[in-house]
PATOR-672026 format. One line per field, with one value per residue (C-alpha): x, y, z; residue number from 1. Coordinates in Angstrom, 1 decimal, padded with zeros to 4 digits. Example, Ala and Ser with C-alpha at 12.3 -4.5 7.8 and 13.67 -1.06 7.14 Angstrom:
# PATOR-672026
X: [012.3 / 013.7]
Y: [-004.5 / -001.1]
Z: [007.8 / 007.1]
resi: [1 / 2]
END
This chain:
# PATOR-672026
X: [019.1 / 021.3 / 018.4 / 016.2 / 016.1 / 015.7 / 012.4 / 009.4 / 011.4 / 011.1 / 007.5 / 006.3 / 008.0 / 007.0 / 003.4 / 004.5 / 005.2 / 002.2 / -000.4 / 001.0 / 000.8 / -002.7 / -003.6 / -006.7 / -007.7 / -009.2 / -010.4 / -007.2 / -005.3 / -007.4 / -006.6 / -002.8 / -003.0 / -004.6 / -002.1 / 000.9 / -000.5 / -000.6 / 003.0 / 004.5 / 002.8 / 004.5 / 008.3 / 008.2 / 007.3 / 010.6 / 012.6 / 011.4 / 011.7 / 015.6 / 016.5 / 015.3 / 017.1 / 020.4 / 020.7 / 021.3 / 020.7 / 022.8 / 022.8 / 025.6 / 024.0 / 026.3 / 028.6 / 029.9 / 031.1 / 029.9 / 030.4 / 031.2 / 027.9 / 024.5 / 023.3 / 020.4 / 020.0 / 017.3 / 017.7 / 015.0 / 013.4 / 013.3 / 012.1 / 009.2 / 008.1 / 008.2 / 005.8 / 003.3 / 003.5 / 002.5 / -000.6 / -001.6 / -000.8 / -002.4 / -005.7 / -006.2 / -005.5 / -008.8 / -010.8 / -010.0 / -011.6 / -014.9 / -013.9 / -012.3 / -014.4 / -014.5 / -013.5 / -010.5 / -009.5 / -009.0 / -007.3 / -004.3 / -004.7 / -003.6 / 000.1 / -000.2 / -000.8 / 002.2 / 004.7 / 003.9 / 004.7 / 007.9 / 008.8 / 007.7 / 009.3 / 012.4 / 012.9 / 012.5 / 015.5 / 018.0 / 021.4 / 022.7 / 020.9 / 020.7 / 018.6 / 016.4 / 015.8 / 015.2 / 012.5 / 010.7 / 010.4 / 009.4 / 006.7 / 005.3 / 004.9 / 002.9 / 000.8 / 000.1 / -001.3 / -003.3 / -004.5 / -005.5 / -007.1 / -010.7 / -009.5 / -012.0 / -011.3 / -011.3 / -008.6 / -006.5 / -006.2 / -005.1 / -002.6 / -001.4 / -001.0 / 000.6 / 003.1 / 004.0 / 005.2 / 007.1 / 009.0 / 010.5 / 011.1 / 013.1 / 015.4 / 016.1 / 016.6 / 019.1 / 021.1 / 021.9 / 022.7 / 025.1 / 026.7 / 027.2 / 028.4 / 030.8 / 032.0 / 032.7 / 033.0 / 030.2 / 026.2 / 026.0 / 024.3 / 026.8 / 029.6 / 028.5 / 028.1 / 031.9 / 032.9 / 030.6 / 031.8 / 035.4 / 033.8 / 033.4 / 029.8 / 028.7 / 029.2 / 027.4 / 024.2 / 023.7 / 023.4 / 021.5 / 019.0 / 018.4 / 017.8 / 015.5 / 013.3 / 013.2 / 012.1 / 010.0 / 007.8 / 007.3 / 006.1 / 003.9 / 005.5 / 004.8 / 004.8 / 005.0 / 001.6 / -001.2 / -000.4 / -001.9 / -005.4 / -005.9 / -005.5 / -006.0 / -009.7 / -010.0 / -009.1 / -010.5 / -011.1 / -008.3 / -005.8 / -006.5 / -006.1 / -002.7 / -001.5 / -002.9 / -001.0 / 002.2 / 002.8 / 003.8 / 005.3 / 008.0 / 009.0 / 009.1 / 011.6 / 013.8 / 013.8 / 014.6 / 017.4 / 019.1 / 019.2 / 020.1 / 022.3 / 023.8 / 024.3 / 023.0 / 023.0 / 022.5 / 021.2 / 020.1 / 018.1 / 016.5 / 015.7 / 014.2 / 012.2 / 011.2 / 009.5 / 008.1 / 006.6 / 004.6 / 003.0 / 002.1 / 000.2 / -001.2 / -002.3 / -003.3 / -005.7 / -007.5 / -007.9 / -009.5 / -012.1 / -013.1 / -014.3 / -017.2 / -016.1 / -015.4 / -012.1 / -010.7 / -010.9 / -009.0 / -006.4 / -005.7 / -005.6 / -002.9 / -001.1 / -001.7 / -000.3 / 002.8 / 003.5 / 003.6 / 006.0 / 008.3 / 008.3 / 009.8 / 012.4 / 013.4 / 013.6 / 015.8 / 016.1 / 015.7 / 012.3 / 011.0 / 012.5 / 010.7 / 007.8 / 007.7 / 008.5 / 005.7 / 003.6 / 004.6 / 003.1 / -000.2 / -001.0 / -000.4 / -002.9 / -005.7 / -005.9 / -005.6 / -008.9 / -010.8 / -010.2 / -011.2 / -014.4 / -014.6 / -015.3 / -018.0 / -019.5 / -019.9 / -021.2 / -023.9 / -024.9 / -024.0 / -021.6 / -018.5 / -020.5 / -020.8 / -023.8 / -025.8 / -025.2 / -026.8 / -028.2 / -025.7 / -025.6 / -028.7 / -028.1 / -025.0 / -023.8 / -021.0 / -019.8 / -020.4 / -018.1 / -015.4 / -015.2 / -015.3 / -012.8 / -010.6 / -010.8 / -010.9 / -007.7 / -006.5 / -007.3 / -005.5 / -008.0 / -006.9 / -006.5 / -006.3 / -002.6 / -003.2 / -002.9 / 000.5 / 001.9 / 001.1 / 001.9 / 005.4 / 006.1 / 004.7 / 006.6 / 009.7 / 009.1 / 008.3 / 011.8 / 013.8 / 012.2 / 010.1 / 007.1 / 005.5 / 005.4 / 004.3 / 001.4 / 000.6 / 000.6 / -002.3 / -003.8 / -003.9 / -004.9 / -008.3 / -009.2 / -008.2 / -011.0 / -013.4 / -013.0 / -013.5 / -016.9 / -018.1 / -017.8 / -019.8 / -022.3 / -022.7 / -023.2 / -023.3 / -025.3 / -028.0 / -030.8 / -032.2 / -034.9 / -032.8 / -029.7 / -030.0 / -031.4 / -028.9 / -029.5 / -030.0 / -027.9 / -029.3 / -027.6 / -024.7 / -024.3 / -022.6 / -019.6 / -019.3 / -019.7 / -017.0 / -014.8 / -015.2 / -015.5 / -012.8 / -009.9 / -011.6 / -011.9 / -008.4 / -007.0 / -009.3 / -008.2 / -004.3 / -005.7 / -006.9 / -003.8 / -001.4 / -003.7 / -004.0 / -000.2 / 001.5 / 004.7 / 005.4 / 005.2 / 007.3 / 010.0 / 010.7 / 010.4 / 013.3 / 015.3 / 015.1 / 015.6 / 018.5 / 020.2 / 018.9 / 020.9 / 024.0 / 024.4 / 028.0 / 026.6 / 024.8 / 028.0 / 029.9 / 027.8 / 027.3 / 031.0 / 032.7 / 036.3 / 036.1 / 034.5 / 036.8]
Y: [012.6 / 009.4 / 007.8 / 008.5 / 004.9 / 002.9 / 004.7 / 002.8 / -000.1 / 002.1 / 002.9 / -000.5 / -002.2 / 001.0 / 000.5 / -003.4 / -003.1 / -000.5 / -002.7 / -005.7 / -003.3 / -002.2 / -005.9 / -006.0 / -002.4 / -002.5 / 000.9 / 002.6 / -000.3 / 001.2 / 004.7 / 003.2 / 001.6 / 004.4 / 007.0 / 004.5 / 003.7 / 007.9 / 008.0 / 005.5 / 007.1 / 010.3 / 009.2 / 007.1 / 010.1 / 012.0 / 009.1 / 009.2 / 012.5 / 012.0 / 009.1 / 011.3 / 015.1 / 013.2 / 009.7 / 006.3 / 006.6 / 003.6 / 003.1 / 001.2 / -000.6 / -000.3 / 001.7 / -001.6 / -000.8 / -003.1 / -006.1 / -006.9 / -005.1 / -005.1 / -002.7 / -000.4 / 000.8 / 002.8 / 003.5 / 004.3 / 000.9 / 000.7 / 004.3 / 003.4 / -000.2 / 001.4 / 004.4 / 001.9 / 000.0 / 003.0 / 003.9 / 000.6 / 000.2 / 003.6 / 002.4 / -001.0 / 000.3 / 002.6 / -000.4 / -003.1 / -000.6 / -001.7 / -004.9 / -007.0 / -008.0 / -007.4 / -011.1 / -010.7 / -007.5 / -009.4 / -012.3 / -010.1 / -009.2 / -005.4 / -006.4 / -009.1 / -006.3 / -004.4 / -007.2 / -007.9 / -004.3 / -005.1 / -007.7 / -006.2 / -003.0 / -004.9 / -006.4 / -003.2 / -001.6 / -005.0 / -004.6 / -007.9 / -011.4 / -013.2 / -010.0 / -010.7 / -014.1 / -013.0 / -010.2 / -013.1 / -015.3 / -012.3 / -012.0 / -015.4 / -015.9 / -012.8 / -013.9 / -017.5 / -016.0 / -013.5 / -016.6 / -018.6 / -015.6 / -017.2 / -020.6 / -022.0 / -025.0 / -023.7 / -021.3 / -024.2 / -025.9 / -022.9 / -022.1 / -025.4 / -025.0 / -021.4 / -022.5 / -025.8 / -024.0 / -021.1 / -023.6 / -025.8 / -021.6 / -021.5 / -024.5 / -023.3 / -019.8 / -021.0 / -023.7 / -021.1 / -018.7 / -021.1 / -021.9 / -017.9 / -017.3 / -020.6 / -019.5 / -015.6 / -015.3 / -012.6 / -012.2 / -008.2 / -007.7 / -004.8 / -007.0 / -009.8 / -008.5 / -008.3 / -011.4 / -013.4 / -012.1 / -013.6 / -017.9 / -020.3 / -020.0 / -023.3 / -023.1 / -019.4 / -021.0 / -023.3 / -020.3 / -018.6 / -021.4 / -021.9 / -018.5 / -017.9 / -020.8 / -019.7 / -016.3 / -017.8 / -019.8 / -016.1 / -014.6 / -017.5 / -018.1 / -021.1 / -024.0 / -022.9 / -021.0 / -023.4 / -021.9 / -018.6 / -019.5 / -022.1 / -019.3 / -015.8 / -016.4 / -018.2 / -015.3 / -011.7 / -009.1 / -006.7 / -009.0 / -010.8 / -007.2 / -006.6 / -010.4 / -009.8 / -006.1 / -006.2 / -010.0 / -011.7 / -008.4 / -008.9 / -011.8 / -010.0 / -007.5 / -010.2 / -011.5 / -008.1 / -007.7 / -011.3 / -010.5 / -007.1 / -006.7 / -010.1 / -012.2 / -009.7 / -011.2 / -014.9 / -016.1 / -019.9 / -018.0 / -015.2 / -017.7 / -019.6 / -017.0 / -015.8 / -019.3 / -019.3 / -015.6 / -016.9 / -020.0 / -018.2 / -015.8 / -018.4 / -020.5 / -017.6 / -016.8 / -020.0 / -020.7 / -017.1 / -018.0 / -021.4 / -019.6 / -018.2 / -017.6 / -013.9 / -013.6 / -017.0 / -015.3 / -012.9 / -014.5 / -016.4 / -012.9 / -012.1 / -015.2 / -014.4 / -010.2 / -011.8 / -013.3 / -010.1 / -008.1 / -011.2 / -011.3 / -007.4 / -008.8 / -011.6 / -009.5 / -007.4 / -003.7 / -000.6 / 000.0 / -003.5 / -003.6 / 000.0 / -001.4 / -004.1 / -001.0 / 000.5 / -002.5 / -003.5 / -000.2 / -000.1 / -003.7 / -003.0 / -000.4 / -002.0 / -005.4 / -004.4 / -002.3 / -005.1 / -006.7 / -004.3 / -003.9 / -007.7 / -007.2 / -004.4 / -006.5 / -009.3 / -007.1 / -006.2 / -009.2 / -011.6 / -014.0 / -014.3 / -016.2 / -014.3 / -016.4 / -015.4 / -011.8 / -009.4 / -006.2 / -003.9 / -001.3 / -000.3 / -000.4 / 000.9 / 003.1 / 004.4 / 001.1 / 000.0 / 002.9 / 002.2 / -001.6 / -000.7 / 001.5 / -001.0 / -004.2 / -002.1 / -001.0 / -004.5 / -006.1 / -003.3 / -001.3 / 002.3 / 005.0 / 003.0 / 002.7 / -001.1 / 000.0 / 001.9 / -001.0 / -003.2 / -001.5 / -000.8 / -004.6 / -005.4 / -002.5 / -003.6 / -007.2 / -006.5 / -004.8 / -007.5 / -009.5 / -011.5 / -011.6 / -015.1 / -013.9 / -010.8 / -012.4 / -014.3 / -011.5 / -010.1 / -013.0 / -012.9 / -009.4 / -010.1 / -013.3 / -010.8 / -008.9 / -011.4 / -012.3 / -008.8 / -009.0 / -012.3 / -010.7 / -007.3 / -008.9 / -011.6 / -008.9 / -005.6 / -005.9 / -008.6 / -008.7 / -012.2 / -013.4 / -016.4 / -014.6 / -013.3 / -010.0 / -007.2 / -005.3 / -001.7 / 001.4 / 001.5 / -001.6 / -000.1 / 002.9 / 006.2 / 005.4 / 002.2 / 003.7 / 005.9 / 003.6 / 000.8 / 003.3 / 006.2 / 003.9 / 002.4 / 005.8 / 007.2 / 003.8 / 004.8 / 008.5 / 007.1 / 004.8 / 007.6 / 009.4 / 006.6 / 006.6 / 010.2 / 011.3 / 008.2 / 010.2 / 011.0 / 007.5 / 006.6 / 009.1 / 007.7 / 004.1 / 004.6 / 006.2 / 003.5 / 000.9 / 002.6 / 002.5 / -001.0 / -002.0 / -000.2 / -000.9 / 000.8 / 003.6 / 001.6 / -000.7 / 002.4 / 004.0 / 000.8 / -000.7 / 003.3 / 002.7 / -000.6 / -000.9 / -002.3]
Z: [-014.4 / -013.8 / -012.1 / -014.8 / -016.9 / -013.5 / -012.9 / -014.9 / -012.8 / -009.3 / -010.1 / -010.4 / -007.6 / -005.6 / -006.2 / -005.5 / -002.0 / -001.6 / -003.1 / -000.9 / 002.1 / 001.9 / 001.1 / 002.9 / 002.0 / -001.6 / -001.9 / -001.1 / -003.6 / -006.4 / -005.6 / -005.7 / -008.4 / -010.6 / -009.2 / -010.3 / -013.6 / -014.5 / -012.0 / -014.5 / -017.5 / -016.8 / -016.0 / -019.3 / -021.1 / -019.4 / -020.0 / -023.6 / -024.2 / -022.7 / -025.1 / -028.0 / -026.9 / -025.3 / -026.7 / -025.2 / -021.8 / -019.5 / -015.3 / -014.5 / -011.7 / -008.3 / -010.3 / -011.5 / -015.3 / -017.9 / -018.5 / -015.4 / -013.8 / -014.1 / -017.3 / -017.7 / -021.2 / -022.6 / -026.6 / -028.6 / -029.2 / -025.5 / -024.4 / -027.3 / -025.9 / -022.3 / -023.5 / -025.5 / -022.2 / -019.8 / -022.0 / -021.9 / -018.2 / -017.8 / -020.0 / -018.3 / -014.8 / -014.9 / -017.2 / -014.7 / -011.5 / -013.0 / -014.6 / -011.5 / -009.2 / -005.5 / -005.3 / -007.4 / -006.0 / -002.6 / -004.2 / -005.0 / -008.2 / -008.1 / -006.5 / -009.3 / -011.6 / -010.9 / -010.4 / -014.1 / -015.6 / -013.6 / -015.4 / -018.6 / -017.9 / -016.7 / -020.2 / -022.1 / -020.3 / -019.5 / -021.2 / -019.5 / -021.3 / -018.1 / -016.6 / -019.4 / -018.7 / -014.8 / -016.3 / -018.4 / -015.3 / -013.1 / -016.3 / -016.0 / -012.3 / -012.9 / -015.5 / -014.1 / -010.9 / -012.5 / -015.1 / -011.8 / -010.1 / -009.5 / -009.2 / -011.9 / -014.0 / -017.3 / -016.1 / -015.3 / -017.8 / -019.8 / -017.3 / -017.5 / -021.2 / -020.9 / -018.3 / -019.9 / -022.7 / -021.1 / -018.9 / -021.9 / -023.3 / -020.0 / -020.7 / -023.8 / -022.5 / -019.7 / -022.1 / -024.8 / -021.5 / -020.1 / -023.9 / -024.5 / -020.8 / -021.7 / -024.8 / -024.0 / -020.1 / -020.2 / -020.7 / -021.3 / -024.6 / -026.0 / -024.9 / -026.6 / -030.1 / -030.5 / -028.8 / -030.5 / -033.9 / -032.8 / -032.0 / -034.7 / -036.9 / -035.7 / -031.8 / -032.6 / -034.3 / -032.0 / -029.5 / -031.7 / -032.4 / -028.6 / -028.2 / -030.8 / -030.1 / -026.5 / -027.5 / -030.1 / -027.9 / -025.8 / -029.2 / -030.1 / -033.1 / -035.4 / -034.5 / -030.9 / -030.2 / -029.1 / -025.6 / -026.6 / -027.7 / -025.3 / -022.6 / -022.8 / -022.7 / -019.5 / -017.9 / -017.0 / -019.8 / -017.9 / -017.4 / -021.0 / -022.6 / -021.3 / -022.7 / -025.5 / -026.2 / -024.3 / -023.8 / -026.8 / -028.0 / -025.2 / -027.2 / -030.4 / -028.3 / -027.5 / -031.0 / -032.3 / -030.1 / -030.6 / -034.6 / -034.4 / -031.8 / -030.5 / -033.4 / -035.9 / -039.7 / -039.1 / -042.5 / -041.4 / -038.3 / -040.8 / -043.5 / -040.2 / -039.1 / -042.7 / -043.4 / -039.9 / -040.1 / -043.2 / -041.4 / -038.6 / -040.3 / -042.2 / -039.2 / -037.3 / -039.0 / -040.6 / -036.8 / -036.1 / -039.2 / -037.1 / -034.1 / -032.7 / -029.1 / -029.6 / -027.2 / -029.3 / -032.3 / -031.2 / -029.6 / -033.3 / -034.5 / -032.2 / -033.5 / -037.2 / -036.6 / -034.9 / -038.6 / -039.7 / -037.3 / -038.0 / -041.4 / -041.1 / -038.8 / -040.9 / -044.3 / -041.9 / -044.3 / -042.8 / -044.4 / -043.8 / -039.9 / -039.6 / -040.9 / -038.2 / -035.4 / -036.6 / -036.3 / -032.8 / -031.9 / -033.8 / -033.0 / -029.2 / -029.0 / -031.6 / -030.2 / -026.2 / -027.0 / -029.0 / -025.7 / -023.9 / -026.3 / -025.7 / -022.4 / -022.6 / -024.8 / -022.9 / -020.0 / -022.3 / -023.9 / -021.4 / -023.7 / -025.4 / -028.5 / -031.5 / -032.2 / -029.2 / -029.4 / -031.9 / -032.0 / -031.0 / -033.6 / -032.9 / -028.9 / -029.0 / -031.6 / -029.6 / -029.0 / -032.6 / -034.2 / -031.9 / -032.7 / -036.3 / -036.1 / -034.4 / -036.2 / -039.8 / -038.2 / -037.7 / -040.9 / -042.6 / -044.6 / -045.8 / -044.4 / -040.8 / -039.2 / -040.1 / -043.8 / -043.5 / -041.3 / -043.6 / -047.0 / -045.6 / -044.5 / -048.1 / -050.2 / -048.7 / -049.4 / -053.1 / -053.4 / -051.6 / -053.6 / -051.3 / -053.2 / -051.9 / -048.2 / -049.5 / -051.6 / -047.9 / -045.7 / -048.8 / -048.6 / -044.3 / -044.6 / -047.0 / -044.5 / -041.2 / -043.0 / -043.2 / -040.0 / -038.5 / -040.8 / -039.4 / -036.1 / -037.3 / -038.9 / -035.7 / -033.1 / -034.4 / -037.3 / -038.1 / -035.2 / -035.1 / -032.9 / -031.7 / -030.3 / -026.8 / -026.2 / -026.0 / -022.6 / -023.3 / -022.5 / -019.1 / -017.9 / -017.0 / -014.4 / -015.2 / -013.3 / -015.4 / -018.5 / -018.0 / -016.5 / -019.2 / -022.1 / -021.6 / -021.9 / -025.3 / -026.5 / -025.9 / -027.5 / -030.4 / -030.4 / -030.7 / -033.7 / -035.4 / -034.9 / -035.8 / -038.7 / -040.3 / -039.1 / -040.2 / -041.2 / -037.7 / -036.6 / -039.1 / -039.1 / -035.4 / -036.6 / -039.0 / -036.5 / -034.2 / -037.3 / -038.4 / -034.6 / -034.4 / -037.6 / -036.8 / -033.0 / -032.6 / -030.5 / -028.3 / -027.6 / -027.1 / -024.9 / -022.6 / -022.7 / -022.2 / -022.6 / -023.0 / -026.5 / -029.3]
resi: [1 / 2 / 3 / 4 / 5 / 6 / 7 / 8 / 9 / 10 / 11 / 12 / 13 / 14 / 15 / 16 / 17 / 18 / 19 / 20 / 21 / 22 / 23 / 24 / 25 / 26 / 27 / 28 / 29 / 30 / 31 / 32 / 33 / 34 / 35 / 36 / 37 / 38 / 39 / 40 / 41 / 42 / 43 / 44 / 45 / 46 / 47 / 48 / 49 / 50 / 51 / 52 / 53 / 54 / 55 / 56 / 57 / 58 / 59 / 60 / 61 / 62 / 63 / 64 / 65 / 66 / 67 / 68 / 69 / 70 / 71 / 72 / 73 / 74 / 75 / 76 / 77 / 78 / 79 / 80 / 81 / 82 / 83 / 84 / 85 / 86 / 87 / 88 / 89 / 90 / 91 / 92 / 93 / 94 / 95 / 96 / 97 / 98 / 99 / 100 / 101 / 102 / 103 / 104 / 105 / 106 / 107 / 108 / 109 / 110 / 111 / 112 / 113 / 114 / 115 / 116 / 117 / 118 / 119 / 120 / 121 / 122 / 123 / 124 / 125 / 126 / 127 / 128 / 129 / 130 / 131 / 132 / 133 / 134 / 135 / 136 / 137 / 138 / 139 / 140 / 141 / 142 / 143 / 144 / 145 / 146 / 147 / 148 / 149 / 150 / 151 / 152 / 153 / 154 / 155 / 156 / 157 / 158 / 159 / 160 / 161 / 162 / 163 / 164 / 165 / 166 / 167 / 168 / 169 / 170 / 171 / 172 / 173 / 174 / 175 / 176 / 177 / 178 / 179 / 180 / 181 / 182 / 183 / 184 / 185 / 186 / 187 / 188 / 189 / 190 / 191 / 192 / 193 / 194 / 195 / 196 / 197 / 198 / 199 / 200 / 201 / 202 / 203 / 204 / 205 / 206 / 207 / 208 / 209 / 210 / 211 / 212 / 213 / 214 / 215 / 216 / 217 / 218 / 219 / 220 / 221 / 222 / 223 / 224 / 225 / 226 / 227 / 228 / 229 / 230 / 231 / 232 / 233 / 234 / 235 / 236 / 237 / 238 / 239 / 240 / 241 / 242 / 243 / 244 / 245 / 246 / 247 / 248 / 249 / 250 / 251 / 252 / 253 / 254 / 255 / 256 / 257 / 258 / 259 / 260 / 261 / 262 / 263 / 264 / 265 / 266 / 267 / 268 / 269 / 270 / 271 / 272 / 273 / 274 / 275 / 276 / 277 / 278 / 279 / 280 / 281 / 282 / 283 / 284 / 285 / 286 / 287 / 288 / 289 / 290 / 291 / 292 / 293 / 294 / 295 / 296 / 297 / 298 / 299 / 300 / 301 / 302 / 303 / 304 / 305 / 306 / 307 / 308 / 309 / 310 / 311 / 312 / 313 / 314 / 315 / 316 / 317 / 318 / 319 / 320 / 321 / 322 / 323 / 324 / 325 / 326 / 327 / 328 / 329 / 330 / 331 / 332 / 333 / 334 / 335 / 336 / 337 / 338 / 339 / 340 / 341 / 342 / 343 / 344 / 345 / 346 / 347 / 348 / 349 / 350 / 351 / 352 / 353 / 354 / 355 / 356 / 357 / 358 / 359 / 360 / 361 / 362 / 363 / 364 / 365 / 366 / 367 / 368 / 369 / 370 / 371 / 372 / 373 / 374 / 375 / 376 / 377 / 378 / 379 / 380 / 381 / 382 / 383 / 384 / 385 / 386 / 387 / 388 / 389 / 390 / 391 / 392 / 393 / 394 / 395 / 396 / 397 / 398 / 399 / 400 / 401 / 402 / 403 / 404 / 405 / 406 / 407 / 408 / 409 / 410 / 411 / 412 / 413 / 414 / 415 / 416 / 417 / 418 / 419 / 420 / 421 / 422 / 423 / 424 / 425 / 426 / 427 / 428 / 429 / 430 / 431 / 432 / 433 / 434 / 435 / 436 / 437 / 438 / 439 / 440 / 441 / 442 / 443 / 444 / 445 / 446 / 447 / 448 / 449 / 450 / 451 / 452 / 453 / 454 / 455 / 456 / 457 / 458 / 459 / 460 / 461 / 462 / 463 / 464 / 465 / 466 / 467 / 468 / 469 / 470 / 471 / 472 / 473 / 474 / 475 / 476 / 477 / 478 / 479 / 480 / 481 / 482 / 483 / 484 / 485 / 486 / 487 / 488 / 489 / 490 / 491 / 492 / 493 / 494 / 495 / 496 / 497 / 498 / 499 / 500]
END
């Protein structure tokens, strides 16, 4: 089972070259890129249930031992971002059949598709920081063609914005690269933990800083987020869903992994992040409350839950850092399906504006249960996994005696709420003789209705679960916290004889 943690990687470059081959063959890309989507789904689950029956699993890449090689590691964090990632792979894959258009489809925009879950894949499972940085640019050459795909000016301009942003990411990515690389004379993670530990504090927060506003600007952190909003609702409903779940949390990976493992403990960059956690949250969501374009709102949600799987990182206990585990996960799943619900709404109603759309509840019942499962999920109200997530972050605030971001993330939590309301009473609710007409059940075929509504409902179905089996969830979350802050097995099992 050696090849075992290079296979999400296979997968997706596999479905790569086959999507590029059968360019000009759309019906056979889509039975591709289903297939892939359950192929990838199923070896994530192997390589999951490997990491948690044998451990750390490592590839030495060319048999070259670390440092000095390339590095494939799989721990736990990683085998759990790359299973969130193949359900939501697996989920969009079968929405976007219906969602992308012919058009699109010829464009390019399955190979697109795939060469993105490479990259995201890619930075799960990279042991070696400038891999990393190699994964994120795989990641936004990616994303910037499948923002383009259309070609329509309001897609622009957001790509503009979105690649703007990532490029100055880049320079600070590759600076704090070349200091490390300077300093130690290597770039592997594991390797770096106990070099590091041996340079002067100043030369190593400068590093650090670098670092974490590179991977800061990829999370959307404040004050680095206005890239978010100002694109991920120029684009498709499929390709904004994936941004919105597995995006931003890449950044949150790299954060994560830069505290924990490669300059773990830095109080200026926790105190940093703490402060920061609190105003994006903040920010977040005052700008969600300002909008009535449905996908804006939430993309400021997205920037406003980011706060919050900070704020666990930067209070940096077991319980809190579990509690921010546990959000990654919950927030991945909830906020790719209001996307996705996003979308069927828009088919229905014909608009993205809350104000012109009304009706629904009485249209769509279906529809109308699975949204307010969803967003009741993502402001946090009890029993929903939004509530346990939250309540952990906020229980291990209290005790480390946080209590002002604690009283904020309450405070974001009640205007999250009121948010998700406006939106239910705008289109769900009220029926006013202004807003447009709802098209009725009939307006979409059988084949769409399945195609659009079974990945909602499965992303619904693992709410739910999240939501009455917390303990499970959460029994893996602080298992993964507690490798997380003790990282001398993972050093060991990368570096082999050479660990100190």
């Amino acid at each position: 089972m050696d090849w075992l943690p290079l296979s999400p990687l296979l997968v997706c470059l596999a479905m790569v070259i086959l999507c590029c081959f059968f360019w000009s063959h759309v019906a056979i890309q889509k039975i591709i890129h289903v297939i892939g989507a359950s192929i990838l789904f199923i070896v994530v689950v192997l390589v999951y249930y490997q990491v948690m029956e044998r451990g750390i699993l490592v590839v030495q890449v060319g048999h070259y031992m670390a440092p000095f090689g390339i590095s494939i590691v799989i721990d736990m964090f990683s085998a759990m971002m790359l299973f969130i990632t193949a359900i939501i792979a697996l989920c969009v894959s079968i929405y976007a059949l219906i969602d992308i258009s012919v058009h699109l489809q010829n464009l390019g925009f399955y190979p697109a598709y795939w060469v993105l879950l490479l990259g995201i894949c890619g930075a799960f499972s990279t042991g070696d920081l400038f891999n990393l940085y190699v994964w994120f640019e795989v990641m936004l050459i990616a994303s910037f063609v499948l923002m383009v795909l259309g070609y329509h000016k309001i897609q622009l301009d957001g790509a503009v914005k979105y690649v703007g942003m990532n490029l100055v990411a880049t320079i600070f990515m590759l600076t704090g690269i070349a200091l490390l690389y300077g300093m130690t004379g290597t770039l592997n993670m594991a390797d770096l933990s106990w070099r590091l530990s041996q340079q002067t504090a100043l030369s190593v927060s400068i590093v650090a800083l670098l670092l974490t506003m590179a991977f800061a600007i990829k999370a959307a952190l404040f004050p680095l987020f206005f890239w978010l909003p100002a694109s991920y609702h120029t684009t498709t409903v499929s390709t904004s869903a994936l941004f919105a779940g597995l995006l931003t949390k890449v950044g949150i990976y790299a954060l994560i992994r830069l505290t924990t493992l490669i300059v773990p403990h830095d109080r200026w960059i926790m105190s940093g992040l703490l402060v920061s956690a609190g105003f994006t949250m903040l920010t977040g969501v005052l700008g969600a409350m300002s909008q009535y374009h449905l996908r804006r709102i939430l993309s400021f949600h997205i920037i406003s839950q980011i706060g919050y799987m900070v704020m666990g990182l930067a209070i940096g206990t077991p319980l809190a850092l579990a509690g921010a585990i546990f959000y990654i996960a919950h927030h991945i799943i909830v906020k790719t399906n209001l996307f996705l619900i996003s979308g069927i709404v828009h088919r229905l109603g014909k608009s993205f504006d809350i104000h012109r759309l009304s009706g629904f509840y009485k249209h769509h019942p279906l529809l109308t249960a699975l949204f307010f499962i969803s967003a009741l999920s993502l402001a946090g109200f009890p029993p929903l996994s939004g509530f346990w997530a939250k309540f952990s972050l906020l229980k291990a605030a209290f005790i480390h005696g946080n209590s002002i971001i604690a009283f904020i993330a309450l405070l974001v939590s009640f205007l999250t709420l009121y948010s998700m309301i406006k939106i239910w009473n705008s289109v769900f609710w009220k029926g006013r003789e202004e807003a447009r007409e709802v098209q009725n059940a009939d307006a979409l075929s059988w084949g769409e209705k399945m195609g659009l509504f079974t990945p909602v409902v499965v992303l619904v179905g693992i709410t739910l679960i999240m939501s009455f089996m917390p303990q499970m969830f959460f029994y893996v979350a602080m298992q993964i916290s507690a490798q997380l802050l003790d990282p001398t097995e993972y050093i060991h099992v990368v570096l082999g004889a050479t660990a100190p």
